[in-house]
N, C-alpha and C positions, 0 to 999 in steps of 0.2 A: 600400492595406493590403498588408502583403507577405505570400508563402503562410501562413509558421509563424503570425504574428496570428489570420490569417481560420482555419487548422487550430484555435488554441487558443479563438476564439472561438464558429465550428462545429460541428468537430468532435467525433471521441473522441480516446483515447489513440492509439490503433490511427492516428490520421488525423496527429494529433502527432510519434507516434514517425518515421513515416516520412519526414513533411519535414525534420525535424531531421537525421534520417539522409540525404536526397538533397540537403539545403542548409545544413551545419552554419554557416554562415557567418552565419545569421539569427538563430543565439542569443543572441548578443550585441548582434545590429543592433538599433537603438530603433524602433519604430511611428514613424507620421506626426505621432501626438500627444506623443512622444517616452516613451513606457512602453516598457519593455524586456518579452521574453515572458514572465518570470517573474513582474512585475507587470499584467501582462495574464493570466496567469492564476490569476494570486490573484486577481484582480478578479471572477473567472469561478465560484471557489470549490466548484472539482474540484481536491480534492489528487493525483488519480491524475493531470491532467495535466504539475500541479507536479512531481511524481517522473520522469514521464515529462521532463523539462525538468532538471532537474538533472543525474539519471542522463545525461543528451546531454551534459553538459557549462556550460549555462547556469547562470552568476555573479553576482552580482551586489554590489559592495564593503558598499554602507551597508545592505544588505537583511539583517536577522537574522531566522535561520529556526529555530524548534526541532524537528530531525528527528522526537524523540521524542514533541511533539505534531503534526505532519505526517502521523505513523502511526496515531495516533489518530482524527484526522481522516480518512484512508484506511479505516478499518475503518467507521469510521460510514457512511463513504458506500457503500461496497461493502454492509451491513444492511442501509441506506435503498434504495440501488437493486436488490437482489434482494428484499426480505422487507416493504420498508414499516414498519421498525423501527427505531430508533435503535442497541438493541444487543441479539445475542440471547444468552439463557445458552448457557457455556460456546462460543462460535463461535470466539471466539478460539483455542479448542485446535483445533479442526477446520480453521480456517484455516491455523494454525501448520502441521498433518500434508500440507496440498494445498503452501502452499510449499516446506517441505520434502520433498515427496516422500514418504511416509509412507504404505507401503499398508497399514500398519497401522489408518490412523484410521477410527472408524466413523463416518462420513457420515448426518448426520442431515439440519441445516440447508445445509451444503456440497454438496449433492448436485448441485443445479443449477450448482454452479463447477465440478464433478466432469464435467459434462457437456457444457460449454465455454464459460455463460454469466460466465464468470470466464476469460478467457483468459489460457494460458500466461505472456506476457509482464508481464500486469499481477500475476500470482505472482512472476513472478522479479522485478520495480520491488518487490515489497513484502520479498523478500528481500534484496535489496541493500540499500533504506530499513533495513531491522531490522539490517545489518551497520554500515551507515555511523553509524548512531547510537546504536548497540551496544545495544539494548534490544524488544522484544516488549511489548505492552499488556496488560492483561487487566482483567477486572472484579472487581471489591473489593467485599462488601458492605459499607455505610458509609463506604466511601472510594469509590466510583466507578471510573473510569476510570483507571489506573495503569499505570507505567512499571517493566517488573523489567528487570536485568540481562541479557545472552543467556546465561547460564552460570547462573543464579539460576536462570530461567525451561523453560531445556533438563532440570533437576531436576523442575521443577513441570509438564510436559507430560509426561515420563515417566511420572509420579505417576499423572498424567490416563490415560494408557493404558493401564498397569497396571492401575488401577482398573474401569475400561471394558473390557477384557476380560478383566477376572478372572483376572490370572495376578498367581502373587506377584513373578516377574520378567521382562523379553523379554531377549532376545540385544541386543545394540550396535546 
C-alpha cells in the first residue's frame, strides 16, 4: 500500500494533505487493488478527505462528483464530528463567518472550530469547495438541506448578521 492510501485510509486530513504535498506523484497512482485515492477515499466516506484530494489535484475521468453535494456532506460531517448532530440551526452561517474570516460572527455552536478543533486548513478546503462549485448550503424548513448561489447566499448571511447583531446595517 503506498503512503497516500494508508494516509487516506488511517489517517486525517491534516495526515492526507501532507503526503499529497511531499508525494504529489501518488494522486494519480492506483492502489494494489487498482483504486485510485479518490476512490479510496469515497470508500472511506470522509468528504473532508475527498476535498483535501481534489484541492491536491487528484482526477479522476469517469468519476462524477457533485461539489455542491460534497459540501454538504462536509457540513454534516464537520456537525457529526464536533456536536454528534446531523445538522445544527443556523451553523451554516457561523461556519460561513469562520471560513470567511468574519470577526463579526457570534459563535455559538462554532466556538470549538474558533478554538482550533476545526483547523485552519480544513476552512480554507471548504472555502475553496464553496468557490469551485459556486454555492454555500444551508437549511430550508421543508426543503432540507440546500444549495444557494455564493452571490444569493453572500445576501442571506448578511441578513443573518445584521439580524444577530441588531444593526440595521454593517460596513462592507
Amino acid at each position: 500500500m503506498n503512503a497516500l492510501a494508508q494516509a487516506i485510509l488511517e489517517g486525517t486530513p491534516a495526515d492526507v494533505r501532507r503526503v499529497a504535498k511531499q508525494q504529489p506523484h501518488l494522486l494519480d497512482q492506483a492502489t494494489a487493488s487498482g483504486s485510485t485515492p479518490l476512490r479510496v477515499a469515497l470508500g472511506k466516506s470522509n468528504p473532508l478527505i475527498v476535498i483535501v484530494l481534489l484541492r491536491a489535484g487528484a482526477r479522476e475521468v469517469d468519476l462524477k462528483l457533485e461539489l455542491g453535494d460534497l459540501l454538504s456532506a462536509a457540513i454534516h460531517w464537520i456537525c457529526q464530528d464536533l456536536f454528534c448532530a446531523s445538522w445544527l440551526q443556523e451553523f451554516e452561517y457561523e461556519l460561513w463567518g469562520l471560513v470567511t474570516h468574519d470577526p463579526r460572527v457570534p459563535l455559538r455552536y462554532t466556538q470549538f472550530a474558533a478554538e482550533g478543533a476545526l483547523p485552519f486548513e480544513v476552512l480554507s478546503d471548504l472555502e475553496w469547495l464553496s468557490t469551485e462549485a459556486d454555492c454555500w448550503r444551508t437549511w430550508m424548513d421543508g426543503a432540507g438541506d440546500c444549495s444557494i448561489p455564493r452571490t444569493a447566499w453572500g445576501h442571506r448571511y448578511r441578513e443573518w448578521i445584521e439580524h444577530h447583531l441588531g444593526h440595521d446595517s454593517l460596513p462592507e
